[in-house]
C-alpha positions in Angstrom: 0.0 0.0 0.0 1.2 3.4 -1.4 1.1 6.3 0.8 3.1 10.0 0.5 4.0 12.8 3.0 2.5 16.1 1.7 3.5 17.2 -1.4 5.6 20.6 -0.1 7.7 18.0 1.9 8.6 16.3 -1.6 9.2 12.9 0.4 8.4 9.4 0.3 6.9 7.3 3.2 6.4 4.0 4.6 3.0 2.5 4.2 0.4 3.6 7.2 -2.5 2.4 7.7 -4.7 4.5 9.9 -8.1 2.2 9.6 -11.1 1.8 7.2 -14.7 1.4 8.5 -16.8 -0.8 6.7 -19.8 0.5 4.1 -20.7 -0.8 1.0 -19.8 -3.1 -1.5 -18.1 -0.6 -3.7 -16.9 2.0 -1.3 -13.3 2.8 -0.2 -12.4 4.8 3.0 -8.9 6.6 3.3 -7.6 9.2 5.7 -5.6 12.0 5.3 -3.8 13.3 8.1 -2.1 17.2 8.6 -0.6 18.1 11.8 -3.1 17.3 14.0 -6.0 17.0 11.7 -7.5 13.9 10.2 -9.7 13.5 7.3 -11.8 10.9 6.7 -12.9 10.3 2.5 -15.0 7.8 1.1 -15.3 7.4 -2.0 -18.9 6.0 -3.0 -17.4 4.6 -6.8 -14.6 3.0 -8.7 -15.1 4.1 -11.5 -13.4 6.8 -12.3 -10.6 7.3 -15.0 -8.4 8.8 -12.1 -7.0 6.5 -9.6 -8.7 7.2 -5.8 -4.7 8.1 -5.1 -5.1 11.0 -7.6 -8.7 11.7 -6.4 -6.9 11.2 -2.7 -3.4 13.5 -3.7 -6.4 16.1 -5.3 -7.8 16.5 -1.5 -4.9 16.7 0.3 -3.9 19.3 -1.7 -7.1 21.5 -1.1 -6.5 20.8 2.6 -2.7 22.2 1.9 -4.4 25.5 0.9 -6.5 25.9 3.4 -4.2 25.4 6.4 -1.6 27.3 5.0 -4.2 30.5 5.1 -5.0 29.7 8.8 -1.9 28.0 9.5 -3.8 25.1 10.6 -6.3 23.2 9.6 -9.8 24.2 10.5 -11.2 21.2 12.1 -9.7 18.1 14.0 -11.6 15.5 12.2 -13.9 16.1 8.6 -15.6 13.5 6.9 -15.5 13.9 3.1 -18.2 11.7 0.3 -17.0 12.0 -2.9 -19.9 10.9 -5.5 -19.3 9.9 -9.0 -21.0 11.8 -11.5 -20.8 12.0 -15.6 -18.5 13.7 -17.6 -15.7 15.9 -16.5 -15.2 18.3 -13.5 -15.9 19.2 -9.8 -19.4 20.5 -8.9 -21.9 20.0 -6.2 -19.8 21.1 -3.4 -21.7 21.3 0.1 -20.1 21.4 3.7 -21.7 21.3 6.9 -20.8 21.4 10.7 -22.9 18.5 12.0 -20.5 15.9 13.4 -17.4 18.2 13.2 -17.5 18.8 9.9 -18.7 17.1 6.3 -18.1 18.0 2.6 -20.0 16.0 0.0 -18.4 16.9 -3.4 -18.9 15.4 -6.9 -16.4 14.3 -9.5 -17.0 13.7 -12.8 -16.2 10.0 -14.1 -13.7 11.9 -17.0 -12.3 14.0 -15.3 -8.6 14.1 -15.9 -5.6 14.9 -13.7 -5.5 18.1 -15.1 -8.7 19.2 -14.1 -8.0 18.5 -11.0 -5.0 20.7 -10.8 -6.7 23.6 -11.9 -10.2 22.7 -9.7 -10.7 25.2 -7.1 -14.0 23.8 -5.7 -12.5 21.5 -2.9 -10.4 24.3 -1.2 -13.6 26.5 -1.6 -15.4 24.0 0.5 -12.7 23.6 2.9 -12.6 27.1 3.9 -16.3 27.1 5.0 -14.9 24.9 8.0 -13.4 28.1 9.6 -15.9 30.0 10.0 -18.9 30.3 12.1 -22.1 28.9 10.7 -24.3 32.3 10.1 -28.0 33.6 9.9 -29.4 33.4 6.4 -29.2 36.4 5.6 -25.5 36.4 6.3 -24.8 33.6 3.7 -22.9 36.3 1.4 -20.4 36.5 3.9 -19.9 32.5 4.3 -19.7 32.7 0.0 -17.8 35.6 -0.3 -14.7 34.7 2.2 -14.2 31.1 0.3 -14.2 32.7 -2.7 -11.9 35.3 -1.9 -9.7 33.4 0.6 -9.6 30.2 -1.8 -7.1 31.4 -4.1 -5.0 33.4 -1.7 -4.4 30.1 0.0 -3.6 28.3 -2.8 -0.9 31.2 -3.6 0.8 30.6 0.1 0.7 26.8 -0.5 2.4 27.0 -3.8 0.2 25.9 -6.2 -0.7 28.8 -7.9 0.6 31.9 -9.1 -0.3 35.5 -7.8 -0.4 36.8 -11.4 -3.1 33.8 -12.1 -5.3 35.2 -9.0 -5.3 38.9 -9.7 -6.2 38.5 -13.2 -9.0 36.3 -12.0 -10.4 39.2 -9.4 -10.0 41.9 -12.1 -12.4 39.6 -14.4 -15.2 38.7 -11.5 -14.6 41.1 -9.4 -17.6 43.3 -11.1 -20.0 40.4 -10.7 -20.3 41.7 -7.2 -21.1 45.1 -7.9 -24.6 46.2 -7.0 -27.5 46.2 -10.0 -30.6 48.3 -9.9 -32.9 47.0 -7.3 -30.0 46.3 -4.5 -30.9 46.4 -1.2 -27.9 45.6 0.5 -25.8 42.6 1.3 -27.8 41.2 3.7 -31.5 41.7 1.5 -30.0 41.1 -1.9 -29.6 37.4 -2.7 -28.7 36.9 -6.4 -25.5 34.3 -7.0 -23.4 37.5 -8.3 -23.9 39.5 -4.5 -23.9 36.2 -2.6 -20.5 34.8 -4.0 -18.9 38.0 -5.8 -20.6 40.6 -3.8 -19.1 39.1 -0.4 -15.4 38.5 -2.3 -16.0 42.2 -3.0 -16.7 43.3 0.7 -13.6 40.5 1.8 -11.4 42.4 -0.9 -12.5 46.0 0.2 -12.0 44.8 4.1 -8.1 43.3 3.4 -7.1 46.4 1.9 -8.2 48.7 4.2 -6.7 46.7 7.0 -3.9 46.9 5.4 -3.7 50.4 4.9 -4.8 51.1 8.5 -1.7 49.1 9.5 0.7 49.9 7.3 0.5 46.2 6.1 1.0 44.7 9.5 -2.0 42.8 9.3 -4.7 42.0 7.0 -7.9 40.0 7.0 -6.1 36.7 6.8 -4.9 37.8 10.6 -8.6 38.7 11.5 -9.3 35.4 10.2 -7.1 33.6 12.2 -8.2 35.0 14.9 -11.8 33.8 14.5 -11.2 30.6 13.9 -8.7 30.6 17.4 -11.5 31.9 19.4 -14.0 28.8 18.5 -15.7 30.9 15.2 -15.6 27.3 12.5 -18.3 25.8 11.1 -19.8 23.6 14.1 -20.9 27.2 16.0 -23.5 29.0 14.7 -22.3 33.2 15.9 -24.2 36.4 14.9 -22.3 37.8 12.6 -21.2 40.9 14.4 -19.5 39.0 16.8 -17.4 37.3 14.6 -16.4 40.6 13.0 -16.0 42.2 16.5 -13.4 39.7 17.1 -11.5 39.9 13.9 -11.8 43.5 14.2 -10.1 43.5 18.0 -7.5 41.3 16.5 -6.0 43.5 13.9 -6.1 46.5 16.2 -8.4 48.5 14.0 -12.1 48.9 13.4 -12.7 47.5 9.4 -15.4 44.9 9.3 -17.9 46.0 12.0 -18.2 49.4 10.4 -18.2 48.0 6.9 -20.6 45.3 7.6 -23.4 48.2 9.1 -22.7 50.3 6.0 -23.1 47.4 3.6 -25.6 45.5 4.8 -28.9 47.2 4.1 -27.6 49.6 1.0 -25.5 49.3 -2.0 -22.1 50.2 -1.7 -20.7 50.7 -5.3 -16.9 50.1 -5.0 -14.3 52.0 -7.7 -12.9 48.7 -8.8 -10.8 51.4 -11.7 -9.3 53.1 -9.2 -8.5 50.5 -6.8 -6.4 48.1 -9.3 -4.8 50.9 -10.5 -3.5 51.8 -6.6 -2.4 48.4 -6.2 -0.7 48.2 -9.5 -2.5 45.9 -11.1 -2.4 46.5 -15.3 -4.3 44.8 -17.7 -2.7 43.4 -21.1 -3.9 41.2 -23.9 -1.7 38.6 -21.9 -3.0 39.0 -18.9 -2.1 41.6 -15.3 1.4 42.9 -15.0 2.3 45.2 -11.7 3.3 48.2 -11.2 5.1 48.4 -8.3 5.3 51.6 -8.0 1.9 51.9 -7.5 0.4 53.8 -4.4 -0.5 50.2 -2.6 1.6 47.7 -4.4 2.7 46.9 -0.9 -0.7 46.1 -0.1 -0.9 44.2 -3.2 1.8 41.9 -2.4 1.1 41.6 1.6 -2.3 40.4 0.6 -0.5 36.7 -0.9 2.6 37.0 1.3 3.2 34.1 3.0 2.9 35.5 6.7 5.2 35.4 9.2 4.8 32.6 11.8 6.1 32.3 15.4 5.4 28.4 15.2 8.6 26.5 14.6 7.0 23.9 12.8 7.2 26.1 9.7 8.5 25.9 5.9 9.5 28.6 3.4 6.1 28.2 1.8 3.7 26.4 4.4 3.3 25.6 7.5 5.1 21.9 8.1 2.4 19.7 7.6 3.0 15.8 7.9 0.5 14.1 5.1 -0.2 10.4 5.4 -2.6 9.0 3.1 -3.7 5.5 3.5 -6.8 3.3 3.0 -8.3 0.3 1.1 -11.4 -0.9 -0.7 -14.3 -1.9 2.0 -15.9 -5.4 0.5 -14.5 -6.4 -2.5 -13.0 -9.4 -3.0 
């Protein structure tokens, strides 16, 4: 039995087995293991094209993301169902907080290997783990952070490029914008204001932490913070109180204020203006920065990798010891 220490480590290992508990016929059950996190996948088919190693390497990678952002992984033990489907690509992403924590995802049968490298629905689910469970009306804010904070973690775990994000951001970014009819975040509920609109008020919030602070901290910190002080996916919080904290974090009052001007109007932002200050140019090839620009330094704090006082650190990460094991439950 194959297994492999996380991918930043670049080293092999000797096999593990942690333990598979029985289901069906067809269904395998591995575990993936960072720090001191474990995650449980079953896998409810065989037959995909991929091997359940690449399915498996595909999900530990996600998980990569995502503690690197937090600089741990949200929760001590999720349970993850991955469900064939046809065709090609990742869809159907849904997490939850009962039992500590449960993703069910679906993979098409086709899907390649390189699909999966380029998927950014599994780290978007894995971010919902770390943060409190909200009102309703609040679900912009649960939306907006993963799709805002997905890509930012991928950056600080290596796997993507900070070029690739902005140029994303500059593209979507407007879907967030306000249309006519907008009644604020909390009373508009189109997909554009639920997923972009709250990447837009995530995006707005970073940077003017970071000018506040002269780049000390950002939202990433105020993130942190909320997930330290219990505020993941098994606690349902009002949502001021999760801001409150983030806010007393970073030393500066951002998402409290923000949130009570957002949340019943339409805030148009200056999207123009704000990529030219961060020094972010459009070309037919994609963004190149200026870093001359008035917040480049913001710009480039935003997908720093931050600076940990943990000693169990990397260059790019923080250490995290993968171990992927697991078997076929029932076959013969």
């Amino acid at each position: 039995m194959l297994c492999r220490i996380a991918a930043l480590l670049l080293a092999s290992c000797a096999p593990l087995m942690l333990g598979c508990s029985p289901s069906t016929a067809n269904e395998m059950t591995s575990t993936i293991v960072l720090g001191s996190s474990r995650i449980d996948v079953t896998f409810d088919s065989t037959d995909w094209q991929l091997s359940q190693q690449q399915l498996l390497a595909w999900i530990q990678k996600a998980a990569e993301a995502v503690a690197a952002y937090y600089s741990r992984y949200p929760r001590p033990n999720v349970r993850i169902r991955v469900q064939s489907s046809g065709g090609h690509g990742v869809y159907g992403g849904q997490t939850w907080g009962r039992e500590g924590g449960m993703i069910r995802i679906r993979v098409g049968r086709e899907t390649t290997e390189a699909e999966l490298a380029h998927d950014w629905m599994m780290t978007h689910e894995m971010v919902h783990l770390a943060f409190p469970d909200m009102a309703e009306e609040h679900h912009w804010i649960e939306e907006g952070l993963a799709t805002y904070v997905e890509p930012i973690g991928r950056i600080q775990a290596g796997q993507m490029t900070a070029e690739s994000m902005w140029d994303d951001l500059v593209r979507d970014m407007p879907k967030g914008q306000p249309q006519q009819g907008d009644r604020g975040m909390d009373n508009t509920h189109t997909w554009g204001r639920t997923y972009w609109g709250g990447a837009l008020f995530s995006f707005v919030a970073d940077v003017e932490i970071r000018k506040k602070t002269n780049s000390r901290k950002g939202l990433q910190d105020a993130m942190r913070a909320i997930l330290a002080a219990g505020g993941d996916i098994t606690q349902d919080w009002p949502i001021e109180r999760a801001f409150k904290v983030g806010d007393d974090s970073v030393g500066v009052s951002v998402l409290v204020p923000m949130y009570r001007e957002w949340k019943d109007k339409p805030m148009h932002v200056d999207l123009d203006s704000l990529w030219q200050q961060l020094g972010i140019e459009t070309t037919r090839q994609g963004v190149r920065f200026n870093d001359k620009a008035p917040l480049a330094t913001v710009r480039k704090a935003i997908t720093a990798v931050p600076v940990t006082k943990s000693a169990s650190t990397s260059t790019a990460n923080p250490a995290i010891l993968g171990a992927i094991a697991g078997r076929r439950v029932g076959s013969s």
